[in-house]
C-alpha positions as CSV (number, residue, x, y, z in Angstrom):
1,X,-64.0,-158.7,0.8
2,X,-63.3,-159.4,4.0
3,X,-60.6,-162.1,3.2
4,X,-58.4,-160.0,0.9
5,X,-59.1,-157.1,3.6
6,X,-57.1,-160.2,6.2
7,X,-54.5,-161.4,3.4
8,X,-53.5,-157.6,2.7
9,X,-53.1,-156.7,6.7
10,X,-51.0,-160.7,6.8
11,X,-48.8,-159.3,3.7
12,X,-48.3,-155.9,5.7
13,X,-47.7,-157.8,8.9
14,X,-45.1,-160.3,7.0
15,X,-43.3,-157.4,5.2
16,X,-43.2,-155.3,9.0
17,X,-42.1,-158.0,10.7
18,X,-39.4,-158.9,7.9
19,X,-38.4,-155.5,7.8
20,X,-38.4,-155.3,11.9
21,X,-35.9,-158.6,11.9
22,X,-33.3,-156.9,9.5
23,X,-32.9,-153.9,11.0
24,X,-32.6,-155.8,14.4
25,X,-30.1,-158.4,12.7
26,X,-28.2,-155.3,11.7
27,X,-27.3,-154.1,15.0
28,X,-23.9,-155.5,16.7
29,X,-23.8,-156.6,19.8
30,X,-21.8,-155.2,22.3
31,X,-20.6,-156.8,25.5
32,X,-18.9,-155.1,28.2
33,X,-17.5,-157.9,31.1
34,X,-17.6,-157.5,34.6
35,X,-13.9,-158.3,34.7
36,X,-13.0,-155.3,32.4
37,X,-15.6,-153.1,34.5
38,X,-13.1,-154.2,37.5
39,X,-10.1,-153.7,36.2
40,X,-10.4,-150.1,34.8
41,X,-11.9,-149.6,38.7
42,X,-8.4,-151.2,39.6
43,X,-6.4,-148.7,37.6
44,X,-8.4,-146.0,38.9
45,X,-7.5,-146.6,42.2
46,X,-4.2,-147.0,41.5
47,X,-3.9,-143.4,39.6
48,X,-5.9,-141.6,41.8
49,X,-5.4,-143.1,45.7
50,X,-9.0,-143.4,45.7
51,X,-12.3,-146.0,44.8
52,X,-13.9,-144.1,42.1
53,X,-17.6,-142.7,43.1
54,X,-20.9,-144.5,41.1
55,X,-21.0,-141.3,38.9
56,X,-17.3,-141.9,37.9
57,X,-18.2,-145.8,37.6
58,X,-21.0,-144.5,35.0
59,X,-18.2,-142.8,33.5
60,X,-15.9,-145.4,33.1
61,X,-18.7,-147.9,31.5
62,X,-19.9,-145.3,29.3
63,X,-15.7,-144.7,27.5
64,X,-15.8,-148.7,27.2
65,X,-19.1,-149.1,25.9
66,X,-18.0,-145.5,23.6
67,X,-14.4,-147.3,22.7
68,X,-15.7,-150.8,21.6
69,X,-18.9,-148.9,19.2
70,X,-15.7,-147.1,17.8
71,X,-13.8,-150.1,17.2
72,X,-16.5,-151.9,15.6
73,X,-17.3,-149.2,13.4
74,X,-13.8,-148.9,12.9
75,X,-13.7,-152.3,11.5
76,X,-16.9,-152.1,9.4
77,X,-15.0,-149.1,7.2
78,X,-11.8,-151.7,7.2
79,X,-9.6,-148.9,8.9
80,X,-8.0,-152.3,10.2
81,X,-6.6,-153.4,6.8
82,X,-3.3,-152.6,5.3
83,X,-1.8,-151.0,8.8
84,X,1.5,-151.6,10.1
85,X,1.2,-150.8,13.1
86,X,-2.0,-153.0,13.9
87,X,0.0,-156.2,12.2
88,X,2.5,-156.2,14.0
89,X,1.0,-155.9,17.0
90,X,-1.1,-159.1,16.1
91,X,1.8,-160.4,15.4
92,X,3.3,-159.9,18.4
93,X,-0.1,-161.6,20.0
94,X,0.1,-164.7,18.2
95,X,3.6,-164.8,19.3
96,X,2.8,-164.4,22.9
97,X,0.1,-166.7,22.5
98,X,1.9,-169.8,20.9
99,X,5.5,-169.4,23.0
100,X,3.2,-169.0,26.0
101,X,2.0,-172.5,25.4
102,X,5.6,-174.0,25.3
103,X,7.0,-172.2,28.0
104,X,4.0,-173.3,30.6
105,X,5.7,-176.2,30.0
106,X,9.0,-176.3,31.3
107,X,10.8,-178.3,33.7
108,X,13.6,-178.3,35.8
109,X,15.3,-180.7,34.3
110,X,15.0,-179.0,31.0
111,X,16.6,-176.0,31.7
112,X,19.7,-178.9,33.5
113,X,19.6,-180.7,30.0
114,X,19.9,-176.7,28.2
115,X,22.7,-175.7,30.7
116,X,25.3,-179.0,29.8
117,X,24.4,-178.9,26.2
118,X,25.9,-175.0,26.2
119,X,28.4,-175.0,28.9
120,X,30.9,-173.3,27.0
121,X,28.4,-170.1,27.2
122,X,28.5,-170.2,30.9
123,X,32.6,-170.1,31.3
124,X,34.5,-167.1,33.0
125,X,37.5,-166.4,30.5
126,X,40.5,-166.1,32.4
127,X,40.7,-162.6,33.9
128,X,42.9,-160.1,35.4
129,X,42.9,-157.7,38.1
130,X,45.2,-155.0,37.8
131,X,45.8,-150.7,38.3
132,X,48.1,-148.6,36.2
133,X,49.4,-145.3,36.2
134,X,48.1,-142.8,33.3
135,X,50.5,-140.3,30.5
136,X,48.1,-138.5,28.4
137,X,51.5,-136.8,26.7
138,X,53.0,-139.1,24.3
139,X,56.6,-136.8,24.2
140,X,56.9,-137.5,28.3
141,X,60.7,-138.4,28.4
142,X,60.8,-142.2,27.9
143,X,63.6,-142.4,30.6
144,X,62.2,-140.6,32.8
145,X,58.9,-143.0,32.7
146,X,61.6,-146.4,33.2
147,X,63.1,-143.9,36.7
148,X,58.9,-143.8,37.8
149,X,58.7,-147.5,37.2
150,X,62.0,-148.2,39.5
151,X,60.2,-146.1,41.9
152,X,56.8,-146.3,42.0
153,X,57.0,-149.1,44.1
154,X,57.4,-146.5,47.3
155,X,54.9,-143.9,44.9
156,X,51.0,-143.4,46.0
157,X,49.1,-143.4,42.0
158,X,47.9,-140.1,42.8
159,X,51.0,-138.4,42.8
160,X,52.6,-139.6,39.4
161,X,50.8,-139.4,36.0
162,X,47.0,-138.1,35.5
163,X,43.3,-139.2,35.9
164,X,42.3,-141.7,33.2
165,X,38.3,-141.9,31.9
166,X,37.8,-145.2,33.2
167,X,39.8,-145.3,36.4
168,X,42.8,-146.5,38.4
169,X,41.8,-150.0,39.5
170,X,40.3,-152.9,37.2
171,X,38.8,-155.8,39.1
172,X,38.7,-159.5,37.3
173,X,38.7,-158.1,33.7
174,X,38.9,-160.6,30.7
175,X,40.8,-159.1,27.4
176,X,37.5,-158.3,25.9
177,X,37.0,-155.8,29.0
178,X,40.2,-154.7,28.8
179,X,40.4,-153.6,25.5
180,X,36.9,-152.3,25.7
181,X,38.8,-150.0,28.0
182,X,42.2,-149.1,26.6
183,X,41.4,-150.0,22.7
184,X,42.0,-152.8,20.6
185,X,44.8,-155.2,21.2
186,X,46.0,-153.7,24.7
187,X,45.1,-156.4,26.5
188,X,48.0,-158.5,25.1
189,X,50.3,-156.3,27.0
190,X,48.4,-157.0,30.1
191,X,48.6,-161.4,29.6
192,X,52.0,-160.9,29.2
193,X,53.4,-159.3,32.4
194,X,54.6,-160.9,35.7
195,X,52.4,-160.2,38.3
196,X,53.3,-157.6,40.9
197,X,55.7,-155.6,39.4
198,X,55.4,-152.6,37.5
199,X,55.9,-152.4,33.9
200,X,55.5,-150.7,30.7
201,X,54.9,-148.1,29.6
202,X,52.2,-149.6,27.0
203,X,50.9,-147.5,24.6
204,X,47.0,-147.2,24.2
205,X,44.7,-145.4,22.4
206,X,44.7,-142.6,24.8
207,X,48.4,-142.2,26.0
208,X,50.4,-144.3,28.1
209,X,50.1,-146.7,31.1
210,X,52.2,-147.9,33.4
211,X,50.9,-151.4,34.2
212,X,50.7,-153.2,37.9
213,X,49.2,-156.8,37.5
214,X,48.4,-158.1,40.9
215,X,46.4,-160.9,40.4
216,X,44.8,-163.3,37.9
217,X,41.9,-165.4,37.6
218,X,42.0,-169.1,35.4
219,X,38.9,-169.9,33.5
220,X,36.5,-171.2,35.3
221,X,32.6,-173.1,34.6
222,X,29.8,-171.1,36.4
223,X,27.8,-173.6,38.6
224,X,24.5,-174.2,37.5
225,X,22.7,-173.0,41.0
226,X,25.1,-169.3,39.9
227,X,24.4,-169.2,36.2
228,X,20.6,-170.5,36.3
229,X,18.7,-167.1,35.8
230,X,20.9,-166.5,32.8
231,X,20.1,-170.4,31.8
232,X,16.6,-169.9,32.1
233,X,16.6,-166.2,29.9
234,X,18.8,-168.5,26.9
235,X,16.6,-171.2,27.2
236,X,13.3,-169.8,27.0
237,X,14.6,-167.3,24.2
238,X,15.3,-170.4,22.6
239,X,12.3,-172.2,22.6
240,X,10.4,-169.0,21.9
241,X,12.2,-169.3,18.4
242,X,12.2,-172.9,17.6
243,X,8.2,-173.1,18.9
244,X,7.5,-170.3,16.3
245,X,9.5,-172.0,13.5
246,X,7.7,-175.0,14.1
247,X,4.3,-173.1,14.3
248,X,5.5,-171.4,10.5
249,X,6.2,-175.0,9.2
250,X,3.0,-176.3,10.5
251,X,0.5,-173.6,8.7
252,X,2.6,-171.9,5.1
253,X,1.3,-174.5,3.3
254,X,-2.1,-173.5,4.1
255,X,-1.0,-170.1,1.8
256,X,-0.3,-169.6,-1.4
257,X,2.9,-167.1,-1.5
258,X,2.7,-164.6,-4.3
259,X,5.3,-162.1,-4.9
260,X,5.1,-159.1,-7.0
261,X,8.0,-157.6,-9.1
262,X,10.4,-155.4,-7.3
């Protein structure tokens, strides 16, 4: 009797103890690093001018601790599945992640190499510096405007024609500047005239201009030393897209690519 009295209270201990271990396998851990502790501390100070007292420490432990339970039950309801917003931003991760690798990389004489392979992206086109007088009225007698141009020599800008949107003076302007400025095609008028002398009038998009050239710049190559932060910007946007490309090669055939009818 007393032996299946023992083997009942074994059974009961088994099926407590078995029951005990589940529930305690069940339960998620949740880890909350000193580092993360510091750096919400760091922020705090940082917003508020202060160190934050051990009451608002307590605080601060107790919204992580709160915020990860919520993200892991979060995930356990798969509230993490079919969202754009969170794909992307992995996305964005693993993109961070893998160019970060490359671009730990990268030497000097890379971004040299980069800058001759694609000097003709660090030219200055030939440019023009030039000021011009401004007739918004299209029906201004035409002779009248050829008497201003004998004259305007011995004329201050201010006194003949009217204020134009983008000003009186343009300093070292290529013909994509230019036109950016008086419309499409203008800048032709501007290659064309003999420096230092007025001419025109030239007819733009907004009225008439009386055009003084007084200097011009030939194309030039910008020096490595002057064009490197641009180099370095091209360069690593570069790499960012061929080390991704790569990555993509390396894995799609890991997936097989299924596309539904659209």
């Amino acid at each position: 009797m007393k032996k299946k009295i023992f083997i009942l209270l074994g059974v009961f201990i088994g099926f407590f103890a078995l029951f005990y271990g589940i529930n305690i396998s069940q339960k998620t851990s949740i880890y909350v690093s000193g580092s993360e502790i510091k750096n919400l501390i760091n922020i705090w100070e940082d917003q508020t001018g202060r160190p934050p007292t051990n009451k608002e420490i307590d605080m601060i432990i107790k919204n992580l601790v709160n915020e990860e339970i919520l993200y892991q039950e979060a995930l356990k309801l798969g509230l993490n599945q079919n969202d754009k917003i969170i794909k992307r931003r992995l996305i964005q991760k693993l993109e961070f992640y893998k160019e970060s690798e490359n671009l730990n990389k990268v030497k000097e004489e890379n971004i040299i190499e980069y800058y001759n392979e694609n000097i003709d992206y660090y030219k200055l086109n030939k440019r023009y510096s030039f000021k011009h007088i401004f007739f918004s009225d299209p029906k201004n007698n035409y002779e009248n405007i050829k008497l201003v141009l004998l004259e305007i020599e011995n004329t201050s800008n201010n006194e003949i024609g009217e204020p134009f949107i983008h000003g009186d003076s343009f300093i070292e302007k290529d013909k994509k500047a230019i036109d950016s400025d008086f419309g499409s095609g203008f800048s032709e008028n501007i290659i064309n005239i003999k420096k230092n002398t007025w001419q025109g009038p030239f007819k733009s998009i907004y009225g008439d201009h009386l055009i003084y050239v007084f200097d011009v710049f030939p194309e030039e190559i910008i020096s490595f030393e002057d064009a490197k932060q641009s180099v370095i910007v091209n360069y690593n946007d570069e790499m960012k897209n061929k080390v991704m490309n790569n990555y993509m090669y390396s894995i799609i055939d890991k997936y097989d690519v299924i596309i539904g009818k659209y």
